[in-house]
C-alpha positions in Angstrom: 180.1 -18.8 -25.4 180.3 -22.2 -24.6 182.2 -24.3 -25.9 182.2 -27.2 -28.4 185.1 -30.3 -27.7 185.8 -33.3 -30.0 187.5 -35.9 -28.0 190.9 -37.5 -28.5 191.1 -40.7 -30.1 192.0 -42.0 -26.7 188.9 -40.7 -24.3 186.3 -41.6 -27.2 188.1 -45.0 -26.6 187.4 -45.3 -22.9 184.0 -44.4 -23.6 183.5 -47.3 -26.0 185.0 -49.7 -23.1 182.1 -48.3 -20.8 179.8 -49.9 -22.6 181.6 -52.9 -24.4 179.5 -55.9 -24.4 180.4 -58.9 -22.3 179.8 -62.5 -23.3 178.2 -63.6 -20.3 174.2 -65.5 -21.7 175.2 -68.2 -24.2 172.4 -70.8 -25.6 173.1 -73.8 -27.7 171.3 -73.8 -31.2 171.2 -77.4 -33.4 169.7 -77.6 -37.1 166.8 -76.6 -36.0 167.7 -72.3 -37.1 168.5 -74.0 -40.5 165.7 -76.0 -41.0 163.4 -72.8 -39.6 165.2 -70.5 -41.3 165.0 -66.9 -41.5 162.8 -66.7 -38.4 164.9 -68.9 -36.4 167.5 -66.4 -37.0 165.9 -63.5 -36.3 164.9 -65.0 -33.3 167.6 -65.4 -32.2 168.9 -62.1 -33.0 166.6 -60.4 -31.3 166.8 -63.0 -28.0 169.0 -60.8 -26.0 172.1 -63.7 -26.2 175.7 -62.5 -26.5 177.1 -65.7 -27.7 175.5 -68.4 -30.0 177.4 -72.4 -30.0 176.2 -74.3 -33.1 175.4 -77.6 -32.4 177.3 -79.3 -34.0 180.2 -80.7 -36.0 180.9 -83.6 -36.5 184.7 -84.9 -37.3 184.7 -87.7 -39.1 187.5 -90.8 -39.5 188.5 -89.4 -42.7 188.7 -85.5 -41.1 185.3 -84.8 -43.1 183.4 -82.0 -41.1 179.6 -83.0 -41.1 176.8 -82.2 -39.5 173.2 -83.8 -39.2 174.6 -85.9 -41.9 175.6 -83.2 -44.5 179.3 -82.5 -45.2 180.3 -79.2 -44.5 184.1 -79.5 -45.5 186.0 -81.9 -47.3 189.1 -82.7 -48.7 190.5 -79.0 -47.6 186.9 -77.6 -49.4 183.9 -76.0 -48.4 181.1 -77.9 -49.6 178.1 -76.6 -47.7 176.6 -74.3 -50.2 175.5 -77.5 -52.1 173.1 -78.5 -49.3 172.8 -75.4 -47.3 173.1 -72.3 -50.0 172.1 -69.6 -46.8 174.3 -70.6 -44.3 177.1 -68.4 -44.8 174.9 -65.2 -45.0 172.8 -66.7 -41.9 175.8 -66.8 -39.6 176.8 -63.7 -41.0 173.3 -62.3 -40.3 173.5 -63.5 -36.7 176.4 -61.3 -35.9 175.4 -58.1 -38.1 174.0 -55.2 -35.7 171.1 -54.6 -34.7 171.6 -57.6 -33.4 172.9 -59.2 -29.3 175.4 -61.7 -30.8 178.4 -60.9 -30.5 180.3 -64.2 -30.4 179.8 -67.8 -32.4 181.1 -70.8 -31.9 180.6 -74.3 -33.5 180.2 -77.5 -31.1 182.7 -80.4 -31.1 181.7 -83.6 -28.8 178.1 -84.3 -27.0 176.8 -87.7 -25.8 178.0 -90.9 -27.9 179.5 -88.6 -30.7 183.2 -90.2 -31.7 184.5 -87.3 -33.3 187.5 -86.6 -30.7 187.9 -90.8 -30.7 188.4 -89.9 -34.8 190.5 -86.5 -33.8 192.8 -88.2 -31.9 193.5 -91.1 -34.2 194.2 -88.4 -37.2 196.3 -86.1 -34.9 198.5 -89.5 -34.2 198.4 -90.7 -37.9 198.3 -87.2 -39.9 199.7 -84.3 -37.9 198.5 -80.8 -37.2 200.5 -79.2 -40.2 199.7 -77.3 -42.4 198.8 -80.0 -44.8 197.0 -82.3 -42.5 193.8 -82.8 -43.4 192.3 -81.9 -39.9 193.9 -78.4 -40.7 193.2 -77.7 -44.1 189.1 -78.9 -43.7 189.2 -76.0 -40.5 191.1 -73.7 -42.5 188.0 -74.1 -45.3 185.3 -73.0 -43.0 187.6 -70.6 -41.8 187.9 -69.2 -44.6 184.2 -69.5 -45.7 182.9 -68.8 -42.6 185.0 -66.4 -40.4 182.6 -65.1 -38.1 182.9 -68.3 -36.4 184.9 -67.6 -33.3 185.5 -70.5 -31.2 185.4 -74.4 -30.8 183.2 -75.6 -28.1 184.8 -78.9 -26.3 181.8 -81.2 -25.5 183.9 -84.7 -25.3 182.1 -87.1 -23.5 184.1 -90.0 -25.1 187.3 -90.5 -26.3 189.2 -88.6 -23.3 192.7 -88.2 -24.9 194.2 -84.9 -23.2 197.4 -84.7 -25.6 195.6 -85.1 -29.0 192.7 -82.7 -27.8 195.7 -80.4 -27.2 197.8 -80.6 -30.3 194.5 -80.4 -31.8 193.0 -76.9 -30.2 196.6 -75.6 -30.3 196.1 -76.3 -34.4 192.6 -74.3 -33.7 193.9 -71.4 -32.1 196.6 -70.8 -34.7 194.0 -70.6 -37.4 191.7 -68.3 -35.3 189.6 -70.4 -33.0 189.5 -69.4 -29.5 188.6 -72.3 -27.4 186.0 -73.0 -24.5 185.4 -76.2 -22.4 181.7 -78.2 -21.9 182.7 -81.0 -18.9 180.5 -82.3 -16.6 182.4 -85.2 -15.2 186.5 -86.8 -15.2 187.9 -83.3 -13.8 191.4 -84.2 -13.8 190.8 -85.1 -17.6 189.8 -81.6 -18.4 192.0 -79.6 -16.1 195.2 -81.6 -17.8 193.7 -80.8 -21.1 193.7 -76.8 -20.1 197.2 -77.2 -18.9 198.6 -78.6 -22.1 197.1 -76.0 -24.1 197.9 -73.1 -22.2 201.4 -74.4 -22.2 201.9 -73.6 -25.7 199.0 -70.7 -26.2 198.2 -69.1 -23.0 195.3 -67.5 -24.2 193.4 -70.5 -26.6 190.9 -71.1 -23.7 189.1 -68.6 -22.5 185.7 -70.0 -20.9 184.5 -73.2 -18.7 180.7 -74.1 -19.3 180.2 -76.6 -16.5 176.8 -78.5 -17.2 174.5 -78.4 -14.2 172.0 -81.1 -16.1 171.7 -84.7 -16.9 174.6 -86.3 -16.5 175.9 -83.4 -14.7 173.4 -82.8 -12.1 175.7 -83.0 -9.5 177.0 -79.7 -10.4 174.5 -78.1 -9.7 175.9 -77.4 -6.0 179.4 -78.0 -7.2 179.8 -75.5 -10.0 182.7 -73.8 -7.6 185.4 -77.0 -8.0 185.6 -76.5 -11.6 188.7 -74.4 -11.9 190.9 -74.0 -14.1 194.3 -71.6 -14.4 193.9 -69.2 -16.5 190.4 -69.7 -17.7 188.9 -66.7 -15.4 185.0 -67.3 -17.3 183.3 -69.7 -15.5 179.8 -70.5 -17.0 177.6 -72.9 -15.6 174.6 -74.0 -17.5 170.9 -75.4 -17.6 168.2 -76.8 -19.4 165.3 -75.5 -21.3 163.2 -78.3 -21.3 162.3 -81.6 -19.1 163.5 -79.7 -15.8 160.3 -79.0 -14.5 161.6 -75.6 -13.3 160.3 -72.1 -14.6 162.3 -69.8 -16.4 162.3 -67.4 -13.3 163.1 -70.4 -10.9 166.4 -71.2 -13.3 167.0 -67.8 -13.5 167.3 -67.6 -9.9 169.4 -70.5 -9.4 171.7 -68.6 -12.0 171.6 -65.6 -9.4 172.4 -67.6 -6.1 176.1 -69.0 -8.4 176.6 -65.5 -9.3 175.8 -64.2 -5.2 178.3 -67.0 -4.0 181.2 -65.6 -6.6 181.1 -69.1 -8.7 179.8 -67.9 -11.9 180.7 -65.1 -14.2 177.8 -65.9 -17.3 175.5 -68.8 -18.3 174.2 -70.7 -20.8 171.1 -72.8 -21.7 170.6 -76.1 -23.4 169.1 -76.7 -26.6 167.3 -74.4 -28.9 166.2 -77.4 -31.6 163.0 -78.1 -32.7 159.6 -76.0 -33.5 158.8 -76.4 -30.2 161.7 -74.1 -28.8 159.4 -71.6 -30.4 157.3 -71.6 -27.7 159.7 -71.2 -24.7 161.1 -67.0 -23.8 164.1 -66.6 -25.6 164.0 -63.4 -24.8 163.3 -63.9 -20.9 166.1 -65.9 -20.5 168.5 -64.2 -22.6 167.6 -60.7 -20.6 167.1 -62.4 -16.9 170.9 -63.7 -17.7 172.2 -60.5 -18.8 170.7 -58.5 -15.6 172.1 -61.1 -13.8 175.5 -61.6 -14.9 175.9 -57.2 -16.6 176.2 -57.6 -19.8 176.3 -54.2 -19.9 177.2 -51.9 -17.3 176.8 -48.1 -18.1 178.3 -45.3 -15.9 176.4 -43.9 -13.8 177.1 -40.3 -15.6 176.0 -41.9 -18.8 172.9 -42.9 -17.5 170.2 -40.9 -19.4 166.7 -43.4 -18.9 166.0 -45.4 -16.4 163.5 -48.2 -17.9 161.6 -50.4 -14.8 159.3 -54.0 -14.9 156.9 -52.5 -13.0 154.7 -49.0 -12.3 155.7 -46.9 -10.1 159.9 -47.3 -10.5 159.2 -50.5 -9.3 160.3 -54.1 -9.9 163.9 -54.7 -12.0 165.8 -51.3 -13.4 167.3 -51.1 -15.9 169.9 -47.8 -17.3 170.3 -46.7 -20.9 172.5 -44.3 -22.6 171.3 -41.9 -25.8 171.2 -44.5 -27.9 168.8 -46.9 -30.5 167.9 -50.2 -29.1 166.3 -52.9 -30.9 164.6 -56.0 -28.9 167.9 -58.0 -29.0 169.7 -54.9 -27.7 167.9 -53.8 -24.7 167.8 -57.6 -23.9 171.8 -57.4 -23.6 171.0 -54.3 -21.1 168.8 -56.9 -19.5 165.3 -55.3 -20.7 162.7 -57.8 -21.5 160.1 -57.6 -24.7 157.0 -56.3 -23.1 158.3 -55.6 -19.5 158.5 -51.9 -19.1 155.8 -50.3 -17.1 157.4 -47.1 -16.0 160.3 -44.7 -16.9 162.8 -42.3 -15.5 164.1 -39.6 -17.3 167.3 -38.8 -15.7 168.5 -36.0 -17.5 165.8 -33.2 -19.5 168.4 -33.3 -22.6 166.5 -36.3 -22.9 163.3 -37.8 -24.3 162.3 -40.9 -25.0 160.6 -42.9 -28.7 158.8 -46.1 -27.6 158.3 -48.8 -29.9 155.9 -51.6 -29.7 157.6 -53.8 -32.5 161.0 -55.2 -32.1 162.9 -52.7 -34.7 162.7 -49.2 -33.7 159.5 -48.6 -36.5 155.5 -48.4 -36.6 153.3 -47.7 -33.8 155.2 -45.4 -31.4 155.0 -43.2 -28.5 156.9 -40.4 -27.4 157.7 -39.0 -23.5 159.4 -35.9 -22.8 159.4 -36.5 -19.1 159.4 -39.9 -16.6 155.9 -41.7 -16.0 155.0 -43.7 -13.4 152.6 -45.6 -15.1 152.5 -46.1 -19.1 149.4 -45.4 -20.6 147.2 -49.1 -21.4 148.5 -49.0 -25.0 151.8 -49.1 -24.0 152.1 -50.7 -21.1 154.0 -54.0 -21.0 154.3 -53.9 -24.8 157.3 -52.1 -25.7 160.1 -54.2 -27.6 162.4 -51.1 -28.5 163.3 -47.8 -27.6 165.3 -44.7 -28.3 166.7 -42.6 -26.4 167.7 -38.9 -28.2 167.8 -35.2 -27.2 164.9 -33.4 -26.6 164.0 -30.9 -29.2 162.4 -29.0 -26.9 165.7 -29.2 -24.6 168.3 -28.1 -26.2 168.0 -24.7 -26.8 168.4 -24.3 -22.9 171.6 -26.1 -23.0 173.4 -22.3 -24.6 171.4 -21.3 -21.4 174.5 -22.9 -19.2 177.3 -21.2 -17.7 180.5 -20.4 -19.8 182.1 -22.9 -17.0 180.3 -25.6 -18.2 180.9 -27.7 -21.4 179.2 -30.3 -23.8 181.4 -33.1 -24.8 181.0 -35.3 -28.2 182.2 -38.2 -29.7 184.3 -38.1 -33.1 180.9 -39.1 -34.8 179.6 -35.8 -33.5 177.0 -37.6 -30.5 177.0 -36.0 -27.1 178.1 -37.5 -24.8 177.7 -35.6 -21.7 177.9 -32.3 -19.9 181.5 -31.6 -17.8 182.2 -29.1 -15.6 185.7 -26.8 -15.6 187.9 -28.4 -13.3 188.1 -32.0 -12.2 185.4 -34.4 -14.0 185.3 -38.2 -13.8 185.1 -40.2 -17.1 185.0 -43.6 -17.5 186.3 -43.7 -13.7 188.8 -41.6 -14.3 190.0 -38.0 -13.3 189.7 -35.7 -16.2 190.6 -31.8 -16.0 188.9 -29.4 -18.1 190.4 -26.1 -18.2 
């Protein structure tokens, strides 16, 4: 009789680090996902990026938080809801599965803005404490916002490395992680990352070096920008005015990550009604093949999903699972790129879904196909991936040596062998 395991607390853990999703395709976002509103954000949900940076914040000489010229927090209050009575439950939204955002962070700094000018002044005058103003408006949208994550750096003025420190160390202790946007005055940014990690060594935790406008020059220098203890390295590029395709940018993202300078990327500036017109989705995806968003073990693999007929173009591996849109993007699967598919194991079949949720018209495969059928092919925006019906009755058809393994929740996870297995690339014995 064969028979049944529930995992430890501690192997159901490793599994869940196999497949733990890496921040490693950002995009900027400004008022445009509030003034387009709820499609912007299911856009962006379903766009295949793992981390979102509002754009942006503005500090003001007073420590008023603002942006686009509404107040967000004042006085040590969140004020928001007056102007903007969704945008609590939208950045909530953005980060509630199904959904490939997995990180958010607000925007501090970009071209001409004084707010770190006005930070540093305040830090000098007020303080940090705890009843600084500068602390008690962050603690507000804190507190009213938490899924907000991080500050994103973008000084471009006001270069003042020990205020910017006191000022991120303030940040981290309330629960902001912070990155770094440079593009030139290196030695101000790399004394800025010292001061910090000086006091918290773990506040910074990514460099997004822009490779556009004023930072051109980065574009073959992306490599100088390093910084101790800051081991994500994220250059980034634009959207728009470039002249470049997305699968020309894409490549240049490839060539940082082939010569070991780049971990991730971003891309500048989803804003205006006519971002609705460029692939989210192609970019988000194209980054996340690039750069493994997701890496699943080759034992876990259960589908094999490729661009083109044939098992031919990009591959891309999926577990038993449900993916929406914005979750086979993280895997690195495009909207309405799959062509063929590999059914590695027979447990297995397949639910293909032409809409971007896992509902409606569908159509169901049992074994791999080299070639989808004309109704299917190249329109497929989600997909699950379950045992087979059909299947599973031959699995009581294994040897007594063999055994099913499942998660706490009851999913299987794979079939293991008596003796020495390898899970999560490690040695386990089953007896």
């Amino acid at each position: 009789m064969k028979k049944i395991v529930l995992l430890a607390t501690a192997m159901v853990l490793a599994f869940m680090d196999a497949f733990a999703q890496r921040e490693v395709s950002g995009i900027y976002a400004g008022g445009h996902i509030r003034r387009g509103r709820p499609n912007t954000i299911t856009k962006l949900r379903n766009s295949g990026f793992t981390y979102l940076i509002l754009f942006n914040v503005n500090v003001e000489a007073d420590g008023t938080l603002t942006t686009d010229g509404e107040t967000i927090c004042k006085d040590g209050e969140y004020v928001f809801q007056q102007t903007q009575p969704y945008y609590q439950q939208d950045v909530k939204n953005l980060k509630t599965p199904p959904t490939s955002i997995s990180r958010i962070e607000i925007c501090i700094g970009g071209w001409g803005n004084g707010s770190y000018g006005n930070i540093r002044n305040l830090v000098n005058s007020k303080g940090t404490s705890k009843t600084s103003i500068l602390y008690r408006n962050f603690k507000a949208l804190k507190d009213a916002v938490p899924e907000i994550d991080a500050v994103n750096n973008d000084t471009e003025q006001d270069y003042d490395a020990e205020s910017a420190a006191k000022f991120h160390i303030m940040l981290y202790d309330l629960g902001y992680k912070t990155t770094i946007a440079p593009y030139t005055y290196m030695s101000y940014w790399t004394s800025l990352v010292s001061k910090i990690r000086a006091s918290r060594p773990n506040a910074v935790d990514r460099a997004m070096i822009q490779c556009y406008d004023g930072g051109a020059g980065n574009l073959n220098n992306v490599g100088s920008w390093n910084f101790t203890g800051v081991s994500e390295r994220h250059p980034g590029l634009l959207d728009y005015s470039n002249d470049w395709s997305v699968e020309r940018n894409l490549a240049q993202f490839q060539a940082w990550k082939d010569q070991g300078v780049a971990t991730g990327g971003f891309v500048w500036l989803y804003n205006d009604g006519y971002d609705e017109t460029w692939d989210l989705n192609g970019w988000a995806s194209g980054l996340n093949r690039i750069f493994g968003a997701i890496n699943v073990p080759e034992e876990q693999v259960a589908v094999r999903c490729y661009s083109e007929k044939n098992y031919q173009g990009y591959c891309v591996s999926l577990p038993e699972g449900e993916f929406h849109q914005g979750e086979l993007a993280v895997y690195g699967l495009k909207a309405n790129d799959l062509s063929s598919i590999e059914i590695v194991d027979d447990y297995y079949q397949v639910r293909l879904y032409t809409s971007a949720n896992c509902t409606g018209t569908r159509v169901t495969r049992k074994t791999s196909v080299k070639i989808l059928s004309a109704t299917y092919d190249n329109k497929i925006c989600s997909i699950i991936v379950e045992p087979n019906p059909t299947g599973i009755s031959g699995v009581t058809e294994d040897s007594e040596d063999s055994e099913i393994i499942y998660n706490l929740a009851g999913q299987r996870l794979q079939k293991m062998q008596k003796g020495i297995n390898i899970v999560n690339g490690k040695k386990v014995l089953i007896n």
